[in-house]
TORPASE-302385 format. One record per atom (N, C-alpha, C): x, y, z; residue in one letter. Coordinates in steps of 0.001 Angstrom, whole numbers, padded with zeros to 6 digits, always signed. Layout:
XYZA ...
This chain:
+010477-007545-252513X +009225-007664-251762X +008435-006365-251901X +007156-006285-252363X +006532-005467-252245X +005812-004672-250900X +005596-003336-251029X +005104-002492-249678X +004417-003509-249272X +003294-003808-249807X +002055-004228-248868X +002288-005737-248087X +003235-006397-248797X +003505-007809-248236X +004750-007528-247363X +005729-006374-247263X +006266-006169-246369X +006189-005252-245359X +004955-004677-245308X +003714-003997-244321X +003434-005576-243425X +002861-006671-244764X +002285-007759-243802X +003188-008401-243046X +004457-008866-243288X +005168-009747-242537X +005827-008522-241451X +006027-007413-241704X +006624-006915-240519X +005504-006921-239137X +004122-006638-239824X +003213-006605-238873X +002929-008237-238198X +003234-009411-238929X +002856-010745-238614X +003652-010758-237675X +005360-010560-237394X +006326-010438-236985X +006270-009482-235143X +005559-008484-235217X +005502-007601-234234X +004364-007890-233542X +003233-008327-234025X +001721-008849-233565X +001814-009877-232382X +002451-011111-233647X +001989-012399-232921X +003189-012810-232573X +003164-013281-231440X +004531-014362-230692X +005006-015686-230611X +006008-015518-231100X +006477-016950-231170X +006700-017264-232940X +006047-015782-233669X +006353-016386-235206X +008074-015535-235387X +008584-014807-234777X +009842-014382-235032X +010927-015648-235411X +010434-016893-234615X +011656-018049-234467X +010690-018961-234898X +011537-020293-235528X +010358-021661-235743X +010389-022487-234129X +009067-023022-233836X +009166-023678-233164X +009484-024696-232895X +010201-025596-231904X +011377-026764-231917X +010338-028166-231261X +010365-029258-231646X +010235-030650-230678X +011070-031366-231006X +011308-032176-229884X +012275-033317-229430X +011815-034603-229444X +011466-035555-230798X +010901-036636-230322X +011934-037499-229312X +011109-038068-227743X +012211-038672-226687X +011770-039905-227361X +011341-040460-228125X +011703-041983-228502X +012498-042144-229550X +013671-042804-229394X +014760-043161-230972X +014115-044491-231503X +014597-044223-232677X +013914-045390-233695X +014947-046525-234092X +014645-047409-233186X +015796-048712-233418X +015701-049591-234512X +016043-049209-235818X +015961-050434-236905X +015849-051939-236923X +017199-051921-236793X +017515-053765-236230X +017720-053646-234513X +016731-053736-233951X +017543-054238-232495X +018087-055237-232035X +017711-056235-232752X +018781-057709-232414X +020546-057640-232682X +020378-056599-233883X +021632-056470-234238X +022360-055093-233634X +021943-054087-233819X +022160-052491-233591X +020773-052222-232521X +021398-052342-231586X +020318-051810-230243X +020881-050391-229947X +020033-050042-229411X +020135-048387-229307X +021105-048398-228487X +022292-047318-228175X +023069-047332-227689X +023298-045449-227422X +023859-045507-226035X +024343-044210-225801X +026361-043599-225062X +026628-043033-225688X +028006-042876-225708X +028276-041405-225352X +029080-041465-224622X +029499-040439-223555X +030068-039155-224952X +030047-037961-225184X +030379-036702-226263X +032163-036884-226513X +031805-036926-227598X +033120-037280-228195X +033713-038578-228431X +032946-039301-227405X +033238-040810-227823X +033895-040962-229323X +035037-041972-229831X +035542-042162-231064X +034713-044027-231576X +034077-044289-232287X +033763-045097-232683X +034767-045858-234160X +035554-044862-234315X +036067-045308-235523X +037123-046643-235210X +037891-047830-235545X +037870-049015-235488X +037707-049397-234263X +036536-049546-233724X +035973-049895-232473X +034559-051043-232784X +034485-050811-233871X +032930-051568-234691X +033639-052592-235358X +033309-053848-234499X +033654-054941-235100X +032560-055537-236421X +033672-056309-236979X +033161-056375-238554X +032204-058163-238134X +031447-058223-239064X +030651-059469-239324X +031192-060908-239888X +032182-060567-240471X +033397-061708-241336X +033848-062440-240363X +033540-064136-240592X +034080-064826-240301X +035377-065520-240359X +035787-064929-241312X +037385-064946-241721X +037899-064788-240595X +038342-064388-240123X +039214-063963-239036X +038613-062777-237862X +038676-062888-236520X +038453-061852-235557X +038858-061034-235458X +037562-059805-235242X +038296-058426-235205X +039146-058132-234036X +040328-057560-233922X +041057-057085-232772X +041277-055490-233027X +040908-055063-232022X +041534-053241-232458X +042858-053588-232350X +043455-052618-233379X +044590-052420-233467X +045645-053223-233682X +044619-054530-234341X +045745-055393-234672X +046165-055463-236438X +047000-056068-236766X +047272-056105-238194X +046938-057340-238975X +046510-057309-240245X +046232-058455-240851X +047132-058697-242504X +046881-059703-242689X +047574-059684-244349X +046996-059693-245408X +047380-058720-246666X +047229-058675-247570X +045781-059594-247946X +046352-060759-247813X +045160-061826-248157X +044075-062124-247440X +044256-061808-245742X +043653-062228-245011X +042474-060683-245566X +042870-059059-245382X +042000-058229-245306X +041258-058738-246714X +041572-059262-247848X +040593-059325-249388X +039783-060042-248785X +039963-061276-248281X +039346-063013-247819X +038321-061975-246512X +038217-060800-246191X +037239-060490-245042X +036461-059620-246126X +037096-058116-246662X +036214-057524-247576X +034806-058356-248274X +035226-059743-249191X +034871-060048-249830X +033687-060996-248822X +034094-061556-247900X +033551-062293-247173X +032546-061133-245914X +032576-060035-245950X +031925-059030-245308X +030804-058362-246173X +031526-058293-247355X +030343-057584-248584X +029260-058623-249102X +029444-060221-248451X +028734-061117-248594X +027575-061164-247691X +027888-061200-246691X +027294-061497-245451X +026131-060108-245210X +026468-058860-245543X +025896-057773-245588X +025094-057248-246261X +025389-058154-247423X +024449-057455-248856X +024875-056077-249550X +025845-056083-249014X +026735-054760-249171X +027100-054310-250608X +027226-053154-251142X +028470-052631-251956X +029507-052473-251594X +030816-053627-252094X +032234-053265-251890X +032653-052152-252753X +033519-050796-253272X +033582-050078-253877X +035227-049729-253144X +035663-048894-253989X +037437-048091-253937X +037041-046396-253535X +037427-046454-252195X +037887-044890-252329X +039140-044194-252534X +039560-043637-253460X +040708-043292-254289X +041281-042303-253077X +040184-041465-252168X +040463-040197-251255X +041844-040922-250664X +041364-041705-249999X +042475-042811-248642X +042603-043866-249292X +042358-044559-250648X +043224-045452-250810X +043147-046555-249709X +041770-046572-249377X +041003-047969-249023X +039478-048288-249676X +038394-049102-249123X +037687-049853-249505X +036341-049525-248786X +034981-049021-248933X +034049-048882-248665X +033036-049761-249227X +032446-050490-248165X +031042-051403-247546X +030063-050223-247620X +028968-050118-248904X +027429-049777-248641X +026930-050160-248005X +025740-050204-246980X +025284-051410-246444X +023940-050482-246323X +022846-051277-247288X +021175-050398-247192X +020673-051081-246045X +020670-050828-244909X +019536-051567-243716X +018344-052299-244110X +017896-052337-243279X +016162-052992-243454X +015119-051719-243756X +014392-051611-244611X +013772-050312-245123X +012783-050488-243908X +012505-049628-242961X +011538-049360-242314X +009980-048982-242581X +009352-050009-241805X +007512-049422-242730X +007481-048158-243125X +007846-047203-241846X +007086-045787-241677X +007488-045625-243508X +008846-045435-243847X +009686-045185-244973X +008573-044598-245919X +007268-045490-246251X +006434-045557-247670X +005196-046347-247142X +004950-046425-245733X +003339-046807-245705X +002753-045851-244751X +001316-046265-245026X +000252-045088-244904X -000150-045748-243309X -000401-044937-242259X -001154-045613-241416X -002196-044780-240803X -002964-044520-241268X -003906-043152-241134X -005360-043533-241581X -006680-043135-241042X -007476-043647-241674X -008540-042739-243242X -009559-043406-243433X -010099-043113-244816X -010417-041566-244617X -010797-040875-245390X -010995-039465-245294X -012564-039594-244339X -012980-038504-243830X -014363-038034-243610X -014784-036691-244220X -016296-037185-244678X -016780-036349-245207X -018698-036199-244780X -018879-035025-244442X -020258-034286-244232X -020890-034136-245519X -021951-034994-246013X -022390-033662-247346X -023863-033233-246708X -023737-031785-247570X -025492-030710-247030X -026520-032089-247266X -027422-031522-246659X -028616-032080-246573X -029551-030950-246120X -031075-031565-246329X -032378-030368-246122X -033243-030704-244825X -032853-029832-243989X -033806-029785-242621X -035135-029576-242844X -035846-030861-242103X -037232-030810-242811X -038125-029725-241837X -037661-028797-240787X -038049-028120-240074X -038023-026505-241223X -037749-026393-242323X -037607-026031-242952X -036886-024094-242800X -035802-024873-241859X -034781-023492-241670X -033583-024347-242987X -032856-023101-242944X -031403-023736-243873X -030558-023685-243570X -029895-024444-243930X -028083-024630-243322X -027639-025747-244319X -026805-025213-245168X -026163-026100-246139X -024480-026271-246096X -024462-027696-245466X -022600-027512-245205X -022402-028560-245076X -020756-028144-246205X -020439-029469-246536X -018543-029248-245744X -018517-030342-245305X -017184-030980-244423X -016355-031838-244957X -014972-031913-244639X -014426-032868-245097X -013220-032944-244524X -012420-033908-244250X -010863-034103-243668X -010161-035084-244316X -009031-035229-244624X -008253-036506-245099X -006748-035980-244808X -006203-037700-244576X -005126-037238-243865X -003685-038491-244568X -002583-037853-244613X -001761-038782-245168X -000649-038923-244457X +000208-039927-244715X +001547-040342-243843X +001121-041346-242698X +001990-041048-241530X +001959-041931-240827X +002998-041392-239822X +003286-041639-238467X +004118-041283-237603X +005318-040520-237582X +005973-041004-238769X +007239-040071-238875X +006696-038547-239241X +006172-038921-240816X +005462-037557-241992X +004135-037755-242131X +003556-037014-242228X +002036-037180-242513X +001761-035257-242547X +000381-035497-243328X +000175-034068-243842X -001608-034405-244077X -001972-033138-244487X -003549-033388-244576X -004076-032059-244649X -005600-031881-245080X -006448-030839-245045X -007771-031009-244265X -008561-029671-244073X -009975-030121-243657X -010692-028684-244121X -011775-028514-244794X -012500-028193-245662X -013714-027877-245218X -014076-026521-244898X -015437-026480-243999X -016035-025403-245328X -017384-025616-245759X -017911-024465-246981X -019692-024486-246275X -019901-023446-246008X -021118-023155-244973X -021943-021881-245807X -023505-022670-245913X -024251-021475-246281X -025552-021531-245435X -026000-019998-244741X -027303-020582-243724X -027974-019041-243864X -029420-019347-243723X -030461-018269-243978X -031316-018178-242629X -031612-017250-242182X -032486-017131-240877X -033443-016263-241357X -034910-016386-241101X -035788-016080-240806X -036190-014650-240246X -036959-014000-240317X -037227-012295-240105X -037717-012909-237934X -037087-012106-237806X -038302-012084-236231X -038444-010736-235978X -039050-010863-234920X -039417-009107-234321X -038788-008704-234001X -037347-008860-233658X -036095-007601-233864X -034961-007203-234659X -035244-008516-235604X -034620-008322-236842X -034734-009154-238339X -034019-008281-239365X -034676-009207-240780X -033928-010164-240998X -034158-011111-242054X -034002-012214-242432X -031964-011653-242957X -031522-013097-242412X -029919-012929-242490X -029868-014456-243371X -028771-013574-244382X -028037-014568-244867X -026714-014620-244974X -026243-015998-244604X -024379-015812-244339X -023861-017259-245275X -022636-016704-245459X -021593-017562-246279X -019906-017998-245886X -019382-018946-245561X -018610-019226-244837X -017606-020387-245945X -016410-019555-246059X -015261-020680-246086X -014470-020774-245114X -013862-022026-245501X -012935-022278-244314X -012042-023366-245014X -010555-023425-245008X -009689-024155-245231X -008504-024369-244431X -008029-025221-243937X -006628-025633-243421X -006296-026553-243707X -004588-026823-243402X -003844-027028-243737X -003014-027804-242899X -002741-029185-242515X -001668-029426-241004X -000703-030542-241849X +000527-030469-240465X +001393-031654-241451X +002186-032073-239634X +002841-033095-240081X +003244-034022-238966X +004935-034434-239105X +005590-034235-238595X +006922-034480-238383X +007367-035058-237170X +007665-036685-237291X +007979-036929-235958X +007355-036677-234978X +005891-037444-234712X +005237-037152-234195X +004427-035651-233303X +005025-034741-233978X +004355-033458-233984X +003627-033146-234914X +002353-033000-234641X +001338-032497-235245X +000568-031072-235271X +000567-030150-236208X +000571-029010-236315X -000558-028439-237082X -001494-027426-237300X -002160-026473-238351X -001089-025745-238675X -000816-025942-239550X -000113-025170-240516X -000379-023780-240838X -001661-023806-241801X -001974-022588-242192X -003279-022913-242219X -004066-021694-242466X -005854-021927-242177X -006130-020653-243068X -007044-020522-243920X -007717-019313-244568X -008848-019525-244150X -009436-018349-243447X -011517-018349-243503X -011452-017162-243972X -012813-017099-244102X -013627-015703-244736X -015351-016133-244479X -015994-014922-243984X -017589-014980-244048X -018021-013593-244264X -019096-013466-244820X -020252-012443-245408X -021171-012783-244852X -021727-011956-244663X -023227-011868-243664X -023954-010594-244708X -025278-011405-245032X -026213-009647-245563X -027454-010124-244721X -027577-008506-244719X -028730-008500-243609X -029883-006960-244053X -031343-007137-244201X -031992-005990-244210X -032065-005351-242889X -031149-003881-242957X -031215-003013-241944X -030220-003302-240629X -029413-004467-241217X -028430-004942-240209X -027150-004845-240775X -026770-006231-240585X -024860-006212-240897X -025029-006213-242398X -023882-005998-243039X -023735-006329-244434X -022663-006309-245013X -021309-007134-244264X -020425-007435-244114X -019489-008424-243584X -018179-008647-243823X -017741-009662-243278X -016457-009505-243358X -015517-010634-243069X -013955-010621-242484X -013526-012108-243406X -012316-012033-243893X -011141-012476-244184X -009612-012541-243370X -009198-013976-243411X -008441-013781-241988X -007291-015141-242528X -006168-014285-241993X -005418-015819-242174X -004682-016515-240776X -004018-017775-240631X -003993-018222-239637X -002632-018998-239510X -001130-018946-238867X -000214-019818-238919X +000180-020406-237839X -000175-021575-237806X +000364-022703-236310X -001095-021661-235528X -001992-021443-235610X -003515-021444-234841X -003439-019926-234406X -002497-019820-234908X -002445-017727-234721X -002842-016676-235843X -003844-015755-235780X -004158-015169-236249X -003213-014168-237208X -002683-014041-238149X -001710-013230-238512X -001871-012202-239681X -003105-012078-240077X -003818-010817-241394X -005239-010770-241406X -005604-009743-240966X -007412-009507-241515X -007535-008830-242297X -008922-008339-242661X -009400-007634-243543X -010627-008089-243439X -011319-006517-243941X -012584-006880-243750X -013582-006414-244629X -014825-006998-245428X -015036-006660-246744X -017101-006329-246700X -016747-005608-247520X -017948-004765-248072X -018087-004759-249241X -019828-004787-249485X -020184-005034-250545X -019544-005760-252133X -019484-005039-252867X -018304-005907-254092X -016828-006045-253456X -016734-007099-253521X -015345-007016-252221X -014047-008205-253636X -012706-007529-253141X -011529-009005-254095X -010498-007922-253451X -010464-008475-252068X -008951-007673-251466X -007690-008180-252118X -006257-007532-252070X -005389-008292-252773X -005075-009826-252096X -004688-010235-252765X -004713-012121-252804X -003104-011766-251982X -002970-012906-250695X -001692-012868-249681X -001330-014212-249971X +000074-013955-250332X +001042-015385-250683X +002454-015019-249925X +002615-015830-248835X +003568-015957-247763X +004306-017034-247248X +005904-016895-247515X +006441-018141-246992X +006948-018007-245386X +007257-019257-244738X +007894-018839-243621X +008641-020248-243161X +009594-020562-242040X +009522-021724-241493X +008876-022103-240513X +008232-022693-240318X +007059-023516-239296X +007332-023712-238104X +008069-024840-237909X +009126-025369-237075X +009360-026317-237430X +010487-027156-236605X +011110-028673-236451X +011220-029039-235539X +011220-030529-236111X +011536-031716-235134X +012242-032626-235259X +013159-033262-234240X +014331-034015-233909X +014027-035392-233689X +014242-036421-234153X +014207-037510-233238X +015948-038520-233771X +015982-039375-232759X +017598-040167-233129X +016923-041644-233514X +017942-041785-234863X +017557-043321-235135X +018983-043822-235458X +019116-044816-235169X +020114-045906-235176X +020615-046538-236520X +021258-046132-236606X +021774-045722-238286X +023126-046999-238088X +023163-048220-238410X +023498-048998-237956X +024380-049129-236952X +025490-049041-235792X +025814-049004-234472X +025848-047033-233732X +025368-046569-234864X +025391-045142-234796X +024516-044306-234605X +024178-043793-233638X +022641-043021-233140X +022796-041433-233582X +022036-041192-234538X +022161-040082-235330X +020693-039227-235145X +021132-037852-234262X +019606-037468-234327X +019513-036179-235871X +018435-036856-236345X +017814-035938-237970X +016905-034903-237122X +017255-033998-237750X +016464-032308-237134X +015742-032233-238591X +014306-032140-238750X +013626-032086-239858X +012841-030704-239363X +013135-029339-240577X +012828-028600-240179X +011398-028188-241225X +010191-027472-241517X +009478-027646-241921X +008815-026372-242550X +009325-026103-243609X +009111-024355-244310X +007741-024349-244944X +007183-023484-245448X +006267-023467-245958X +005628-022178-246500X +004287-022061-247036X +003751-020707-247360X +002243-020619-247188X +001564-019692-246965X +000544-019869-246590X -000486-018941-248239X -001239-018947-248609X -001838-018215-249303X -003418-018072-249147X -004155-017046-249969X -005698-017024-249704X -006002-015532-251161X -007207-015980-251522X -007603-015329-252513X -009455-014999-251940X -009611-013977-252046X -011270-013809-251596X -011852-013124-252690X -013553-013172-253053X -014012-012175-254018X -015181-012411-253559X -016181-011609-253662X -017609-012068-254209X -018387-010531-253932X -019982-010599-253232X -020560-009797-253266X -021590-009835-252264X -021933-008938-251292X -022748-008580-250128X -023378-007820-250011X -024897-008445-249940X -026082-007246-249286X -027177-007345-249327X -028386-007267-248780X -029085-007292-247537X -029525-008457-248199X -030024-009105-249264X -030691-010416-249393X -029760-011206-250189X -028489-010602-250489X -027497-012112-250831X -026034-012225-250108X -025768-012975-250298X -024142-013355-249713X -023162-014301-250568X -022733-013581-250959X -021977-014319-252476X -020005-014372-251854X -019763-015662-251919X -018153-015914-251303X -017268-017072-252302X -016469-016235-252444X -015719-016938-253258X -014164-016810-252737X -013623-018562-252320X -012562-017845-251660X -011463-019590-251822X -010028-019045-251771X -009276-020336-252190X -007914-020050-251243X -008194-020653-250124X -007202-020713-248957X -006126-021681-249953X -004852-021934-249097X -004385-022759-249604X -002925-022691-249164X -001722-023274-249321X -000849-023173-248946X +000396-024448-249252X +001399-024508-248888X +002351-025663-249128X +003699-025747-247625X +003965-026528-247415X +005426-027369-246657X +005961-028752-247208X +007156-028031-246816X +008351-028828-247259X +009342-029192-246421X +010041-030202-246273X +011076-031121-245454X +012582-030633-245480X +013107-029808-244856X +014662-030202-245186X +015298-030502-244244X +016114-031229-244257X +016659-032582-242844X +018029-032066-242788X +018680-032308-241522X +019759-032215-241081X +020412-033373-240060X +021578-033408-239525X +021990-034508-238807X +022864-033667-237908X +023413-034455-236623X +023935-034024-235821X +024560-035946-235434X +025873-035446-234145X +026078-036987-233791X +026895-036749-232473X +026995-037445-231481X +027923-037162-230129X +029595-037891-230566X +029484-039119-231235X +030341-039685-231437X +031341-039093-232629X +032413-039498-232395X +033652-039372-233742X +033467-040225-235015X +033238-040468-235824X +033114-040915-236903X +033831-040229-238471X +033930-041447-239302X +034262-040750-240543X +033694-039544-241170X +032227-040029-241163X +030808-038935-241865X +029732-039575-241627X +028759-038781-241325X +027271-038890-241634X +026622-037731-242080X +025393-038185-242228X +024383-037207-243186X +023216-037575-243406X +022423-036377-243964X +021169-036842-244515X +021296-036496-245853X +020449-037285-246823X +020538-036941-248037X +018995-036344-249050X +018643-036260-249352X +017311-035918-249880X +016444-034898-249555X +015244-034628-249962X +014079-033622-249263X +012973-034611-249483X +011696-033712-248714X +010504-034122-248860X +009212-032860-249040X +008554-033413-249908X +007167-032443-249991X +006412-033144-249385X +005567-032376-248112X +004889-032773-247110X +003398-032595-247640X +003223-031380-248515X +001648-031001-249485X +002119-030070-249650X +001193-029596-250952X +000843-028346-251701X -000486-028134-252014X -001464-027517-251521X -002636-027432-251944X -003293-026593-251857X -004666-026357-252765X -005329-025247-253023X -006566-026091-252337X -007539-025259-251759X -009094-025602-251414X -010166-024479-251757X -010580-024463-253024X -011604-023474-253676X -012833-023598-253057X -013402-022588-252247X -014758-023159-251823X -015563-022125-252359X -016832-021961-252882X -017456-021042-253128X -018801-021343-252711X -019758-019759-252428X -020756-020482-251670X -021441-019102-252360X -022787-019354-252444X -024047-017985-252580X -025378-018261-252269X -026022-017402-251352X -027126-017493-251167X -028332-016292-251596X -029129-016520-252254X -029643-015255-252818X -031155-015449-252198X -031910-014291-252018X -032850-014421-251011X -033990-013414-251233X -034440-013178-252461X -035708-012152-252925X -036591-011711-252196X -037278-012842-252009X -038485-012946-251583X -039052-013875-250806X -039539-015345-251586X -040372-016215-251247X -039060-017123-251335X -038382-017147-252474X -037771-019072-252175X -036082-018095-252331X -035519-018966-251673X -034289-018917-251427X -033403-019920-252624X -032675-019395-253247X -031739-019857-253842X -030375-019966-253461X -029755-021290-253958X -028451-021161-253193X -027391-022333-254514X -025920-022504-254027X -025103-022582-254554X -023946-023006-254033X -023721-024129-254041X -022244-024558-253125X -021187-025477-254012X -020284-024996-253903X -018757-025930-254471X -017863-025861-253619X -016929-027201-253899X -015927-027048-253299X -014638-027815-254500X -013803-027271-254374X -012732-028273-255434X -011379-028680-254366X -010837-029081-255288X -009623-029697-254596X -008486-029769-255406X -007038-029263-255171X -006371-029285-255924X -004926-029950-254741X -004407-031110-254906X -003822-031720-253854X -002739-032486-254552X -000970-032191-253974X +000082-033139-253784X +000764-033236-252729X +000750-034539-252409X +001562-034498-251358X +002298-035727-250489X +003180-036036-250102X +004095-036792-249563X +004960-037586-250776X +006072-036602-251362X +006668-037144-252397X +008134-036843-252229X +009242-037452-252388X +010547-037269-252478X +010905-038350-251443X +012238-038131-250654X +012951-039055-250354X +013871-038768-249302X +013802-039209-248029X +014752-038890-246853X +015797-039893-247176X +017533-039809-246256X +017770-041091-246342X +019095-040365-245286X +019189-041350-244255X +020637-040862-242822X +021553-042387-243296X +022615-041272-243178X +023998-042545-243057X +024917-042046-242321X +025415-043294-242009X +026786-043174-240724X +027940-043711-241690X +029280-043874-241558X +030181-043844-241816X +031433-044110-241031X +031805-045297-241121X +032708-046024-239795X +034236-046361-239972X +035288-046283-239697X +036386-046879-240012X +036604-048005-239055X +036730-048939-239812X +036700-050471-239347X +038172-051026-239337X +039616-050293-239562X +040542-051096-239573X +041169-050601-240904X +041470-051244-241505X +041868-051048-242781X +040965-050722-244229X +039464-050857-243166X +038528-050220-244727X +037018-049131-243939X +036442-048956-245090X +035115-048439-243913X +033936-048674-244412X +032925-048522-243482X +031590-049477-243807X +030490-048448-243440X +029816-048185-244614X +028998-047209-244232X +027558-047693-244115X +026735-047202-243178X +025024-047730-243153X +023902-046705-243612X +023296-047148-243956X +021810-046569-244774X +020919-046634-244259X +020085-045707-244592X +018412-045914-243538X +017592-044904-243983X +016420-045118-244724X +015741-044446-245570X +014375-044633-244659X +014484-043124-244613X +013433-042846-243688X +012232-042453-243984X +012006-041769-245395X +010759-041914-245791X +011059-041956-247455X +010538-042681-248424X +010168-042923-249915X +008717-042663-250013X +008770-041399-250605X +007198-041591-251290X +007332-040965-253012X +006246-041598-253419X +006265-041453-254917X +005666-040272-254790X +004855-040117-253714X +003788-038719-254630X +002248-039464-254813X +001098-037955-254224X -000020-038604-254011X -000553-036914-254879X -001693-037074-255839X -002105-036195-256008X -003409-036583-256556X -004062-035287-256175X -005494-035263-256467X -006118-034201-256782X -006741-034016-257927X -007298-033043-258793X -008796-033102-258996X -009529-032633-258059X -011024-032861-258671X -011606-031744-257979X -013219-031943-258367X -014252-031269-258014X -014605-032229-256732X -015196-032046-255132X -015150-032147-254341X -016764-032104-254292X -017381-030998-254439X -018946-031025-254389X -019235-029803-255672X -020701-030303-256139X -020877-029250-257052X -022977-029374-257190X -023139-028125-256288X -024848-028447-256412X -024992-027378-255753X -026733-027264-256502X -027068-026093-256358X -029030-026401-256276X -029971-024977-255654X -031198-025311-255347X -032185-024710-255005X -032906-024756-254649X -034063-023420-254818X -035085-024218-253351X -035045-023642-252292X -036076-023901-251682X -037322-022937-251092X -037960-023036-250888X -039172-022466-250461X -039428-022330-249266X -039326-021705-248330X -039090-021037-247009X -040511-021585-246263X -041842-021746-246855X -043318-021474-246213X -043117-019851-245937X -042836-018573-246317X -043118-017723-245696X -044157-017010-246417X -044785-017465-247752X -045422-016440-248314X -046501-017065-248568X -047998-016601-248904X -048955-017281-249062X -049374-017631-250423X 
């Protein structure tokens, strides 16, 4: 780690509170798959579930602790791996017989329930002040995971009055939020603004932001390209229990990430030139916990929640009579891709039957474009 980035995190660390540790939620609703079949259930710590889970085979009734024959346990395997949709398979470990059993794939798993993006584009005030700004939000996932950006790129010119001259300012703004189990978060946020002014300000601030806390400034003059800040950290997590077929398993999804920001441009008294690319990424890694005794459970997989860059650049140049100006924004976006998946693991008697439950599948969403790109010359009325 270099001085200056370990100048920054010791100072992020001592500043602001609450970034020493990630922050924790508890979703209180469990997620019941099948409830007709596997209703949520709660069991006193330590509880043993292992041959206590009666099997589905009509062959013969389950009894704890009773014994069966040779023929009778094949005539249930076979007649259990039917009924289930199951994989029958050999475990060589113990020298018995393991039941796959994939549940019912749950919506949340791979659908979207979120709505269409919104978007602001500039337009020209016919009162003929300026303010050119363009907005935007879009958002992905759905209750369990979901992730998203929002995109603010601002350019505005004011007028001379009798106590001061004509100001021109330039404004990015990018963040970053993502959703775990119904916690919803800002992630990370980059702004930056320039202000030039005759005989006034002629300057501005760069700032970064994690979970809505301020955590690096800087502040820039004239030809300005402070060094570019690229920072990982963990966010926080969140818990909720889902019913992993007779087995209530709470997944702790914890939520890492990095924040970054790049600034450049140029300031003074009749322009404001900003060039700036917030941006940042989080990622999923899951864990399990259980009150009951069981063979095994687990989670298996990760998830990318986003990775993205938001380039906004803005300039306003201001001579004389007409004002010239300049706005972009791009977009560089992936996000909700990889694969959760919790299983329980049961001993049923003489074999064991394990359950599946895939909690989120996504292929992957990405998007690569130019966002806005225009530029214009207006004429103030100030000169004759």
């Amino acid at each position: 780690m270099n001085r200056a980035l370990s100048r920054f995190v010791a100072m992020m660390l001592a500043v602001v509170p609450g970034l020493g540790a990630a922050q924790s939620y508890v979703d209180p609703n469990p997620y019941v798959v099948q409830p007709s079949k596997y209703p949520f259930a709660v069991y006193a710590p330590g509880y043993t579930l292992n041959n206590k889970v009666a099997w589905e085979s009509q062959v013969a009734p389950f009894v704890p602790g009773a014994s069966y024959t040779t023929t009778q346990e094949y005539a249930i395997l076979q007649d259990e791996t039917n009924r289930t949709g199951g994989q029958l398979q050999y475990d060589a470990s113990d020298f018995t017989h393991n039941i796959d059993v994939q549940q019912a794939v749950i919506p949340e798993a791979f659908q979207h329930q979120v709505p269409p993006p919104t978007e602001i584009m500039p337009w020209t005030n016919p009162s003929q002040t300026f303010n050119k700004s363009y907005v935007r939000t879009e958002k992905f996932g759905n209750s369990l995971f979901g992730a998203g950006y929002h995109l603010n790129a601002l350019l505005t010119a004011e007028t001379a009055t009798i106590n001061a001259d004509k100001k021109v300012v330039a404004v990015a703004d990018g963040r970053l939020f993502a959703a775990v189990f119904s916690s919803e978060h800002d992630v990370v946020r980059g702004r930056a603004q320039v202000v030039g002014q005759n005989g006034g300000d002629n300057s501005g601030t760069a700032a970064l932001y994690v979970l809505g806390q301020e955590v690096w400034s800087t502040s820039l003059y004239a030809t300005y390209s402070p060094p570019p800040i690229n920072w990982s950290r963990t966010f926080f997590s969140a818990s909720k229990t889902f019913m992993v077929g007779p087995v209530p398993i709470t997944v702790k999804a914890s939520l890492s990430g990095g924040v970054k920001l790049a600034v450049q441009g140029l300031i003074g008294p009749t322009v404001a030139r900003l060039s700036a690319i917030p941006g940042g990424w989080s990622n999923v890694a899951a864990s399990a916990s259980v009150d009951v005794i069981i063979v095994a459970f687990g989670v298996e997989g990760s998830l990318a929640l986003i990775n993205a860059t938001l380039p906004a650049s803005g300039e306003v140049f201001w001579p004389v009579c007409t004002l010239d100006w300049k706005l972009k924004t791009d977009l560089d976006l992936n996000t909700l891709s990889g694969t959760l998946k919790a299983f329980a693991r049961v001993r049923i008697l003489f074999f064991k039957k394990t359950w599946w439950v895939t909690i989120a599948q996504w292929a992957g969403i990405t998007h690569k474009r130019t966002l806005l790109g225009i530029e214009g010359s207006q004429p103030l009325g100030i000169c004759s």
